[in-house]
N, C-alpha and C positions, 0 to 999 in steps of 0.2 A: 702211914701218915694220917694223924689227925685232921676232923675240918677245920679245923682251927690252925694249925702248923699249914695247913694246905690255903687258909683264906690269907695267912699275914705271908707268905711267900709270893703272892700274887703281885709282880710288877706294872706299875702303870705312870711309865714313866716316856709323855709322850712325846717328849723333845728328843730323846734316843731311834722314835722312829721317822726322825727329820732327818739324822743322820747320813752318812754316805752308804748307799746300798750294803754294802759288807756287814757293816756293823749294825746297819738297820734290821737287815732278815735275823741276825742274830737276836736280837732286843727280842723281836716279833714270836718266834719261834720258843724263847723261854718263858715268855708272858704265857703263850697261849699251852706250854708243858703244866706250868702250876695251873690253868684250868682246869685243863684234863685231872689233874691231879686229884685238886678238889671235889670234882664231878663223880671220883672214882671214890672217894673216900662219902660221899652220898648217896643213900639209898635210889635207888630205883625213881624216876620223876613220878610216877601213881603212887609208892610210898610214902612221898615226904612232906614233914611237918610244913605248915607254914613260913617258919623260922629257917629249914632248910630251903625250902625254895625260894626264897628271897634272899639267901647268901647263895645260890646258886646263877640265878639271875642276875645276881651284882655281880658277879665276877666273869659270866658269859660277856655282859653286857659291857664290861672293861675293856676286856680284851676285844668287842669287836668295833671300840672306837680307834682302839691304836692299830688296829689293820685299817679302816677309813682313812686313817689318817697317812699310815703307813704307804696307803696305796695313792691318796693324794700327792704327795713328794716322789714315790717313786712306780706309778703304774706303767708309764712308756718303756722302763729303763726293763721292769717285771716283764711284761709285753715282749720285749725282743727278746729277751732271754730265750723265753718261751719257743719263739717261732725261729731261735737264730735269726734275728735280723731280719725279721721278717719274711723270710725264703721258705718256711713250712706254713702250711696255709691249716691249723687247727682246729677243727670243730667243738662247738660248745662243750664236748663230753670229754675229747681229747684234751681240750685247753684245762681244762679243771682238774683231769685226773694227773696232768703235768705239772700244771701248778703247786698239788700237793706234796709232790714228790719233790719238787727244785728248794719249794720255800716251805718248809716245813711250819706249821702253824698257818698259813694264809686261809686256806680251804679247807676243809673235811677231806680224809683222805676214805678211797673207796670202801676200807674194813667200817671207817666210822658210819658212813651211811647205810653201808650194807645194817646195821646194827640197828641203826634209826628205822629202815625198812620194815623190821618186824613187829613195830610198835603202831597202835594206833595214831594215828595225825594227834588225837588231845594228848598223848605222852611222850612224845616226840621233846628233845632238845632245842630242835629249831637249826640247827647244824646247817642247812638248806641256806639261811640266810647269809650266813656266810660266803656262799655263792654267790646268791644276791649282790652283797655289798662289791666282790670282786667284779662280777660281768658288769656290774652298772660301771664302775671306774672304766673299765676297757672301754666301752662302747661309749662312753662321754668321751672317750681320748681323740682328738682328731685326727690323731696317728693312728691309733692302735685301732679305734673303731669302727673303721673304714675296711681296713685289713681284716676284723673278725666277722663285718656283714659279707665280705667277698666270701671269706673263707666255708660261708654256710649257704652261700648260693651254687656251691661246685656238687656235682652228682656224687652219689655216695655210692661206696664201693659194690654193695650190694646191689644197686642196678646199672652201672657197669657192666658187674657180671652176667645180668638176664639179660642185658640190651641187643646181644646176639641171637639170643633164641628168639628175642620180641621180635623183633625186624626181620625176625627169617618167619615165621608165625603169623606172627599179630594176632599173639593170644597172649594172656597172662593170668597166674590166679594168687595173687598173694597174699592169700589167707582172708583180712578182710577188704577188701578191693580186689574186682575180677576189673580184666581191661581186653579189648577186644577193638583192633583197628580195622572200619569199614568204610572205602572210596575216600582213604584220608582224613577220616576223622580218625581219634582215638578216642575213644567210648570208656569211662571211667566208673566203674561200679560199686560203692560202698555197701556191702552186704554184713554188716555185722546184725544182723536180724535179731538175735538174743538182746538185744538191749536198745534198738530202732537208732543205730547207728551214735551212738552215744559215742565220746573218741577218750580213749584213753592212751597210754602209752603204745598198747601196741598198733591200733590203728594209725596213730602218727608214723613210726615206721614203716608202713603199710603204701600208706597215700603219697608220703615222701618221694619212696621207689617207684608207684604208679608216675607219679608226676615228671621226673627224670626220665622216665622212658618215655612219655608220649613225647616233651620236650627235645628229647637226643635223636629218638626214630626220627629220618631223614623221606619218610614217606608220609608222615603225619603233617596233615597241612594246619586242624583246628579239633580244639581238645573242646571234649564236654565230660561234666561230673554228675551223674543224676544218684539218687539212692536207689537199692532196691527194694523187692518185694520181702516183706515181714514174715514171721512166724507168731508175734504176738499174739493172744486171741484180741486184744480191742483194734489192731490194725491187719491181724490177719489175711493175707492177701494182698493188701498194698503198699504201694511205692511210698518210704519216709523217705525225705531229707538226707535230715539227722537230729537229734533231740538233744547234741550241743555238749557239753561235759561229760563224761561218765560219775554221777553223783557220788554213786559209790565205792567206784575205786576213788575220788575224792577224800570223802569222810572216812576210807580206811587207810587211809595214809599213802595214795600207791600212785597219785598223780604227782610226779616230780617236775620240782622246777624247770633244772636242766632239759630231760627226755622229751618234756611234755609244756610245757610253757612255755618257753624260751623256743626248742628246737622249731614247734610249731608257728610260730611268728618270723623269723629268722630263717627256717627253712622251707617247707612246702606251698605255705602261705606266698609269701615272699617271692618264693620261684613264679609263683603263676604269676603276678606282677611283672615282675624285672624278668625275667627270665634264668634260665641257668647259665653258671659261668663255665667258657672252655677256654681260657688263656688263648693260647695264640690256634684253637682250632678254625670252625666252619665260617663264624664272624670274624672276622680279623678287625673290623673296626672299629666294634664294641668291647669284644670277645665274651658276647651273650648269645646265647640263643634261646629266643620265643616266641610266644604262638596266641593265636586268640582263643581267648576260654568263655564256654557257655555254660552254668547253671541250669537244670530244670529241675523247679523246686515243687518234691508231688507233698503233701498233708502238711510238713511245717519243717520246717529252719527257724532250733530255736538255737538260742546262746552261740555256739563255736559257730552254729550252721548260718544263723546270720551275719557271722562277721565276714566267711566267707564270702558271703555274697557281692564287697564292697571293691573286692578286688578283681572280679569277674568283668569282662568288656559284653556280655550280653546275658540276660537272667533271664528265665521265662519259667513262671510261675502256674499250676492250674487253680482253677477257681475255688476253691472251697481250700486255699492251702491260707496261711500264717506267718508272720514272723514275731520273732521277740528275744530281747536280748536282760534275761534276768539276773543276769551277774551280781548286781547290788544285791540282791534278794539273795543269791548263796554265799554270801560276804566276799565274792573278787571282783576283778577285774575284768571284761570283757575285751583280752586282747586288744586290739590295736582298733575296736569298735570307736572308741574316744576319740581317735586320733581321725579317723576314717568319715564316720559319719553323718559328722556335722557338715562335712564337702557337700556330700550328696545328697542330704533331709535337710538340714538349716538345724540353727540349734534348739530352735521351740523343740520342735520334733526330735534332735536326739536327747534334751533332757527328759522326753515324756515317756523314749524308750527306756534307757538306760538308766535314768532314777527312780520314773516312776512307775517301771513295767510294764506299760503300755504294749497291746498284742495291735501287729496291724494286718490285718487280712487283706487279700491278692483283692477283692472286690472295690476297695474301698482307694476316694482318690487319694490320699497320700502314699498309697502303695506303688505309684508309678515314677514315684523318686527312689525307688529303689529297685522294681521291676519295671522289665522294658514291656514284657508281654503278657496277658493271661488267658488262659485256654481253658477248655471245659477236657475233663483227664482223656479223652477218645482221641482228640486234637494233637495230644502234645508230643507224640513222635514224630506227625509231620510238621508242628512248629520250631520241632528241634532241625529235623532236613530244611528246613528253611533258615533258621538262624545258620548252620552250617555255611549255605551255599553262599549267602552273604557274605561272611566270613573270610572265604577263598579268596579275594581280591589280594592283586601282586602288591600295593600298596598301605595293607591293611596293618601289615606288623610299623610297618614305619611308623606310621600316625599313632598307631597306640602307645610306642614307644615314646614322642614327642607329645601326647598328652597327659601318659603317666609322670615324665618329666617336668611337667607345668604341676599338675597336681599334685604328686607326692615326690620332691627331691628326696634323694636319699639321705641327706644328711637332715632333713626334718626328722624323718624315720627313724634313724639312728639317737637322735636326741631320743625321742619316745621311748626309743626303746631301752635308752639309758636308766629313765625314770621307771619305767616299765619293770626292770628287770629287780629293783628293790621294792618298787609298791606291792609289784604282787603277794612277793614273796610275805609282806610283813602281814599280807590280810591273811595268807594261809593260816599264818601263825597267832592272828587276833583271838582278842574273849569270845567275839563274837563269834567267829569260826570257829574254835573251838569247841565253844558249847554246841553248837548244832553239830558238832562232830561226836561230843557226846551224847544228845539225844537219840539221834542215826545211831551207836552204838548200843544205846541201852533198847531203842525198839529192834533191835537184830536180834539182840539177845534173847528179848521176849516172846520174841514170833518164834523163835528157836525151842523156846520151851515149852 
């Protein structure tokens, strides 16, 4: 098929996807055939004319107004489908790769990402957004929303599985997170040292399963997450954080919406807040179960490491350590930092971080809106046994329960994370991102040669 036979085949007829679901998925599904079509009948996106890719961009960009719209008319009715009625509780990864299979054309199906994968972020299709546009419709649903935050607060199979050895133990190593339960705490270790704990996909999976287990363990009274000790030569030796993004698995296309953006706001994140869901387990009255978390932040918490901190019930920081939240500055979005906080600094102070990159160091007084403690580095194992024992009180989960519920309801969250789920995605895919995806590209190259 020519681009031409493949551009005037293109339907965009969006009164068809107002339709009654039957005939709607059908519409939807042949609109987004003649994309593909197109797409296939066009060279390579680092290939193509100018001319070609702005007949390929029109014709992406068609097709993903009539899934918007598609999914505006019928995302509850999509939703059940999905979960039967709500009785499978599907995770971000689950729900997506289900979706492309029930409604042909809504999502990227896994071959098509797998494919995107091997392409640097600047030659990428953008296929991700896609997703985007679906999770955001979910998560604005006041049906279906509700059902997909539940469903990523529930532990994941994978620590399940360890939670027997943990609890018999109270040891774990999973890869990069060591975890280690002492007189009831559970001691959370981020060790990815090659990169001073920078998060990309796999540490997300990583912290996830730590988190679920100190959470589930029934001997674990209060969780702490510190960084460990470096191999860098400029930190060699000491305790990081975490340095927030992995940059470069970013700019080389390898931080995914779903796995990595999404998973981590919605899931790990999220747990330590609310806690983990057990339906009708050890809560019966919530059916949550959580714990109080403590931060100790040794050199800096920047970007991801900072937002962490917002959701933490006690921080403690050493003296000469940092924060900062440079998102704007790599063209996204710093997770649910927007959302967060302005709570806890006021909003002079979070435009000054978040727009205008402002570093605030542990010494300095606005740092004590965000840190409770600061120590000199010799200090902060016994300031961590002290935040601990504090901690322990029989009343301590309740209240934090009933002040995270004044501060953050969930369905504020859920909103956010509606809007959340298509802004990010659209800066991934910006000129501006982009271009710094290709400058990050061409100095690899050069340092290469």
């Amino acid at each position: 098929m020519s681009v031409t036979d493949a551009r005037a085949g293109l339907r965009d007829d969006r009164r068809d996807v107002h339709a009654d679901l039957a005939q709607a998925r059908v519409v939807l599904a042949e609109a987004a055939q003649h994309t593909e079509d197109l797409l296939a009948a066009l060279p390579e996106p680092e290939r193509r004319t100018l001319d070609q890719r702005a007949t390929a961009v029109a014709a992406i960009e068609a097709t993903r107004t009539m899934r918007a719209e598609f999914l505006d008319t019928h995302v509850d009715a999509v939703y059940d489908e999905l979960t039967e009625g709500r009785t499978r509780h599907l995770r971000l990864d689950e729900l997506v790769e289900t979706a492309a299979t029930a409604f042909p054309g809504l999502v990227p199906t896994n071959d098509r990402l797998e494919t995107e994968r091997t392409r640097p972020q600047a030659n990428k299709e953008g296929h991700e957004i896609d997703q985007g546009v679906f999770l955001s419709h979910v998560l604005r649903s006041p049906s279906a929303g509700p059902h997909l935050i539940d469903a990523m607060l529930r532990p994941t199979p994978r620590a399940l599985a360890l939670l027997p050895d943990f609890s018999r133990t109270g040891r774990a190593d999973l890869g990069s997170v060591r975890m280690e339960r002492s007189r009831g705490a559970a001691h959370l270790t981020m060790c990815r040292d090659d990169c001073l704990n920078a998060e990309d996909d796999r540490q997300i999976e990583d912290i996830e399963t730590a988190v679920d287990l100190a959470l589930l363990d029934p001997d674990v009274e209060v969780c702490v997450l510190r960084g460990g000790e470096m191999t860098h030569p400029r930190y060699r030796g000491k305790r990081v954080f975490s340095a927030g993004i992995n940059l470069k698995s970013l700019y080389g296309g390898s931080i995914s919406l779903v796995d990595f953006l999404l998973r981590r706001e919605l899931g790990y994140i999220h747990k330590i807040l609310r806690g983990v869901s057990v339906g009708n387990g050890a809560d019966r009255r919530t059916g949550m179960v959580e714990k109080p978390w403590i931060a100790a932040v040794d050199t800096f918490a920047i970007g991801g490491g900072a937002q962490l901190l917002l959701v933490f019930d006690h921080v403690i920081a050493a003296s000469d350590a940092y924060l900062s939240l440079p998102a704007a500055k790599e063209g996204i979005i710093p997770g649910a930092a927007n959302f967060r906080l302005g709570r806890v600094a006021g909003g002079r102070v979070s435009r000054q971080v978040i727009l205008g990159g402002r570093r605030i160091w542990a010494g300095e007084p606005d740092a004590r809106l965000l840190v409770d403690e600061v120590h000199e580095h010799d200090d902060m194992d016994l300031a961590i046994e002290r935040g601990i024992d504090r901690l322990r009180g029989p009343a301590v989960i309740a209240n934090r329960r009933m002040l995270n519920l004044v501060e953050e309801p969930v369905d504020q969250f859920r909103t956010y994370m509606a809007e959340f789920a298509l802004q990010q995605v659209l800066r991934m895919y910006s000129a501006d991102v982009l271009d710094k995806v290709g400058r990050f590209s061409a100095a690899k190259e050069a340092t290469a040669e």
